[in-house]
N, C-alpha and C positions, 0 to 999 in steps of 0.2 A: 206594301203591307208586310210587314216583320213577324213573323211567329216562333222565331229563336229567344229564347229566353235570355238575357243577358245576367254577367254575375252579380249583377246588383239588384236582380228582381226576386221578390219576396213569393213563394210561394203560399198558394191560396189558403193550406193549412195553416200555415205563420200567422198570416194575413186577419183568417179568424180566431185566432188564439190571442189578438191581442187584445185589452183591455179598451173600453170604450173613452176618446178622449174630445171633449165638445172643445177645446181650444183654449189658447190662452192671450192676452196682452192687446195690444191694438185691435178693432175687431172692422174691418172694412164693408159689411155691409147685414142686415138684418139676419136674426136669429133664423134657423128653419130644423122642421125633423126629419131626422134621420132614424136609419135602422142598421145597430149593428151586431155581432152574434154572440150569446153568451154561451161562454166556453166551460160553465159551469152549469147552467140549465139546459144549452145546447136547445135553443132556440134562439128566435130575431125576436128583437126589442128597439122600442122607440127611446129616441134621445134625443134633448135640443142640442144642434151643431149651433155655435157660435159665428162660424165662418171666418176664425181668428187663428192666430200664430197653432204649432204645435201639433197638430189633428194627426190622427195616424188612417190606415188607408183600411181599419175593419169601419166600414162605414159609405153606407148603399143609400141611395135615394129611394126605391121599395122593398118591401117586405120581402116580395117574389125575388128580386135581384141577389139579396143577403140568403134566402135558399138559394137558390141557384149558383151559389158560387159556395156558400159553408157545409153545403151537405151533399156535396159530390166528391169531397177534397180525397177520397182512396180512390177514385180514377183518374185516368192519362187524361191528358190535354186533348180532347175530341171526343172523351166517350161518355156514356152515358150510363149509368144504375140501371140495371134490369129491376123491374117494380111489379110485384104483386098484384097491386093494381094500382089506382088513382096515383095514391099519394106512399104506398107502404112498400120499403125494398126487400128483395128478395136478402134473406141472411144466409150465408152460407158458411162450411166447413171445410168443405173440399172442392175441387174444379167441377169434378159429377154433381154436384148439385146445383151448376149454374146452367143455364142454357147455352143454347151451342151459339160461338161465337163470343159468348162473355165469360171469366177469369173471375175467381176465387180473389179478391183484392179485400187488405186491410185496412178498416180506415180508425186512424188515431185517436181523431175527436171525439168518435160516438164510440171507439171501444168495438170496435164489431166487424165483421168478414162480411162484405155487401159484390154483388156479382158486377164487372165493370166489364165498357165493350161496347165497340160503335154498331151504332144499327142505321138504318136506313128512314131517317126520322120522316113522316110526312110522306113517304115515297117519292122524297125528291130524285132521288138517282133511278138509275135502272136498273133492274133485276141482276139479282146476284152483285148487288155493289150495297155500300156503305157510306153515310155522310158524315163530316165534320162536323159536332155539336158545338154551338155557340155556349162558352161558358157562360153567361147572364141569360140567355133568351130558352135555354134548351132547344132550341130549333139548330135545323144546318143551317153551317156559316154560309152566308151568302159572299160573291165573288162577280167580278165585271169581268165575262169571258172574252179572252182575248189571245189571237194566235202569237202574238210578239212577247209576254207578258203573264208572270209565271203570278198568281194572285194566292194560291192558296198553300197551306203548311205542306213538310213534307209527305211523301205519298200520294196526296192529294191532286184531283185533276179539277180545273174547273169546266162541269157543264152546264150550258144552260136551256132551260126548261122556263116555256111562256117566256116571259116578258124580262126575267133576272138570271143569275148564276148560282150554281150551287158546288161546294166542296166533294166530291164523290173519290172514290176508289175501288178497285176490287175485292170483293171481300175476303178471296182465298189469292190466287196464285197472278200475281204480277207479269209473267210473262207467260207463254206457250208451254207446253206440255215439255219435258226435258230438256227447257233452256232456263238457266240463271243470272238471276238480275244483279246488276251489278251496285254494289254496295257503297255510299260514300264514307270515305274515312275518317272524317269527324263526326259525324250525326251516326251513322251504320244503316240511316236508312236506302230503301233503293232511291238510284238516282235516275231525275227525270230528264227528258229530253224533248226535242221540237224538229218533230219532220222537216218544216220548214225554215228553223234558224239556227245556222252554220255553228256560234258559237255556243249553242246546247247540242252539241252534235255527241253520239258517241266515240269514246276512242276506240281503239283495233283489236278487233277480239270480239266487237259487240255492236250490236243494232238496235234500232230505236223502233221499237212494236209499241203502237197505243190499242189501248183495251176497248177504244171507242170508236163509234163509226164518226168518221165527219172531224174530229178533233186532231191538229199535228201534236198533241199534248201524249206522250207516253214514257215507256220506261227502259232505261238501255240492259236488254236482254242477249248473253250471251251465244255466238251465231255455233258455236259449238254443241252438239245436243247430246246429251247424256240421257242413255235408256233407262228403261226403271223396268226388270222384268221378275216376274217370281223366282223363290231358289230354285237353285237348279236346272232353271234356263235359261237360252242368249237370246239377244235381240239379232235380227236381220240385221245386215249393214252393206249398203252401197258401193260395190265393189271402186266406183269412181272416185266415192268422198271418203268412204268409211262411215258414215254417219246412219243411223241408225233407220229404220222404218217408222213413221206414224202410221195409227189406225184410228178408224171409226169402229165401236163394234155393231156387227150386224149390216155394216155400209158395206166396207173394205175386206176383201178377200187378200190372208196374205199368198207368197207363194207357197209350194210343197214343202211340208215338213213344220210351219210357222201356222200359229195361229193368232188373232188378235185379243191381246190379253189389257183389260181395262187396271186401275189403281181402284179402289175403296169402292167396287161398284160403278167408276167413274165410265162415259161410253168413249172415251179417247183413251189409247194407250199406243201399246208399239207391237209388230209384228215378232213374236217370241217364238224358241222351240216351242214344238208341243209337251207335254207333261205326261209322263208315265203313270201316277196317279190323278184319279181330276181333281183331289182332295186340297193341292198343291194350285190349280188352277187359280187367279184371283177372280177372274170374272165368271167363271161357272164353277165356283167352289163347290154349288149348291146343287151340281147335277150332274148323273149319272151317265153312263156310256150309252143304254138306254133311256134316257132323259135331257135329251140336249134343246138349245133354242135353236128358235126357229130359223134362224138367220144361219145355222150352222150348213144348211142342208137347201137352204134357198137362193144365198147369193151366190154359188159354186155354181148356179145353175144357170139360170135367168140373167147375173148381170154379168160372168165371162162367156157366154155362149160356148162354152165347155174350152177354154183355153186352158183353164186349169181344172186337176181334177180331182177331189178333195181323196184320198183314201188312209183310211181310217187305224191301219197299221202301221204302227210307229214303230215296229222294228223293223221297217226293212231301211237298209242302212246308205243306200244310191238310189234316188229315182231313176227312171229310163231316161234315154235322151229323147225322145219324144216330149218329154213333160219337161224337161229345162227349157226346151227352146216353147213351149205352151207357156210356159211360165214369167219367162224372158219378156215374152211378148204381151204378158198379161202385165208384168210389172211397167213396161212403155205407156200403156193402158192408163191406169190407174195413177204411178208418181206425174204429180204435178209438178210443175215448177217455175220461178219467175228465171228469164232470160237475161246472161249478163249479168251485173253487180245489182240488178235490182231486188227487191223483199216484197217478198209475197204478204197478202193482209188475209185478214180469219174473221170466217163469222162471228160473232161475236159469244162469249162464253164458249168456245170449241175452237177444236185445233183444225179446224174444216176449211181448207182456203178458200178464197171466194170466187168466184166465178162469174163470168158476165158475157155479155151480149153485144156485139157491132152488128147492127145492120142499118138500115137506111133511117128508121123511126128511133133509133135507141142508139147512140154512138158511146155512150160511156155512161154504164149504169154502175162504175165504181165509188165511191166515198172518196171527196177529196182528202188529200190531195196525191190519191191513187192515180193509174190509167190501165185500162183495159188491154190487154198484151197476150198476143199470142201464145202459148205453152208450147217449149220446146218440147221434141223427138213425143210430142202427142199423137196417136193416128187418128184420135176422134178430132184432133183438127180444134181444140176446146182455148178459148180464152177466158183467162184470170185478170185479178186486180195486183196491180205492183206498183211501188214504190220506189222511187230514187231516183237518180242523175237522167232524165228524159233522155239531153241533149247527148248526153255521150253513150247513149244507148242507142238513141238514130243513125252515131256516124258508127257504127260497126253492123249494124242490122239495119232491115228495112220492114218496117211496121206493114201489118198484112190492113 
């Protein structure tokens, strides 16, 4: 199935801009009606098609089909008019006056700024994701899921749900929290990729994370991570890799000196200096040195068993050695990670790796086509879900 437009295809606006034409010359089989869009009433109208030479392509078997494709035409290829209600679209002026997720778009034919923007039609996808709207049916395109077999436009994954497939995506970020997807060169869109087949593989530099459980369908995300922390202060970084800290907030204690600092309110971010004002903080912009959450004062406690030990003076400029090496051992604790050239998988919607269980009842409660793998330099001993080359993974380790 083709969803690249080629140079010889008319766009929808053209399409209904053109004058209605019922055929001409030799006429090969009974008269019938049709419906096609007047570009001066700006409505569907009935006409006898001839079913003869000449016909141009404004021109719908129903009524509902000739809307559906003539009064969408100031939206992208998959989205859909944010609508008032039933049948009347929201008009707009500027981007603030569309809902989140939909775009200030002009549309030519009717003269007017109408809000455009995929949603999640039907609830076919899964939360926090977005569907491919069918240009004639307004429904999600529908798609035959298949692990070999890429079905649906760019960005697009195909999942499926009961008995068929459906077009879905995420609705904000394509890859993990401070990694970039990589971009193709002729479309600009991100490019997808298949856990499972060699020649959708990424190149060097970047890994193939799908956004879904169960699906080898994802998107090649750079393994390099770039922090995102407020002015004026750094992220942690891995003395082994250099690569930065993830956090959960409220989960993840980082060590001395770092705190977990979220984006937009967001609970994933990276382990950042602390902030000399809190007004600078992003994720507690909103409170006080007297006024902290509750996760500030609870997980320092309860989940390191005092390995680290939070204090509250951010001028003093060296911890003791006593708290490096608490701290050291807190971060053993806590970084996860998959062993070897393997990749690690995430909850879903969170940068939370995932975690799982071997014992005699439960041998691999990973998502294929993960497997359950011991975390290295762990002391809780903890196995995660990972990804990649099994086989060359066994001959340098041996699977606990």
């Amino acid at each position: 199935m083709a969803f690249l437009k080629s140079s010889t295809e008319i766009s929808s606006e053209k399409i209904c801009s053109l004058p209605p034409n019922p055929g001409y010359g030799d006429c090969s089989s009974e008269p019938s009606i049709k419906f096609y869009f007047d570009v001066y009433d700006l409505r569907c109208k009935k006409f006898l098609f001839l079913n003869c030479k000449g016909s141009n392509q404004n021109r719908f078997d129903t009524e509902e089909e000739c809307i559906r494709v003539c009064h969408y035409t100031a939206c992208r290829p998959g989205e859909i008019i944010a609508l008032s209600n039933a049948t009347t679209p929201i008009i707009c002026e500027k981007p603030s006056q569309c809902p989140d997720g939909y775009r200030c778009s002009y549309d030519k034919l009717f003269r007017r700024h109408v809000c455009c923007g995929y949603s999640n039609l039907d609830r076919t996808c899964p939360e926090s994701s977005v569907s491919y709207a069918s240009p004639t049916q307004h429904s999600s395109q529908r798609c035959s899921p298949s692990p070999t077999t890429d079905q649906c436009p760019e960005n697009f994954i195909c999942l499926k749900k009961e008995r068929t497939g459906h077009c879905c995506k995420p609705q904000r970020d394509y890859c993990p929290l401070g990694q970039t997807p990589l971009d193709e060169t002729l479309s600009g869109h991100p490019k997808k990729c298949n856990l499972m087949q060699s020649q959708f593989a990424c190149p060097e530099g970047y890994e193939c994370i799908t956004p879904y459980r169960g699906n080898p369908w994802g998107y090649c995300c750079s393994t390099r991570i770039e922090a995102r922390c407020s002015d004026g202060s750094d992220p942690y970084l891995y003395p082994e890799n250099n690569q930065p800290q993830k956090c959960t907030v409220g989960v993840t204690t980082c060590r001395v000196g770092y705190s977990c600092q979220g984006l937009c309110n967001s609970i994933v971010g990276f382990c950042c200096t602390k902030k000399t004002s809190p007004s600078t903080d992003i994720s507690n912009s909103d409170t006080t040195s007297d006024e902290r959450p509750w996760y500030e004062n609870a997980t320092a406690h309860h989940a390191n068993d005092g390995l680290v030990t939070k204090d509250d003076d951010d001028s003093r400029t060296s911890p003791a050695p006593s708290a490096l090496v608490h701290s050291y051992a807190y971060d053993l604790m806590t970084v996860l990670s998959c062993p070897y050239q393997l990749t690690p998988s995430y909850l879903i919607d969170s940068q939370i790796i995932m975690e799982c269980t071997k014992t005699g009842e439960l041998r691999n409660s990973c998502p294929a086509p993960a497997r359950c793998v011991r975390a290295p330099r762990d002391v809780l001993r903890r196995s995660i879900c990972c990804t990649g080359s099994m086989i060359s993974y066994r001959r340098s380790h041996i699977l606990p």
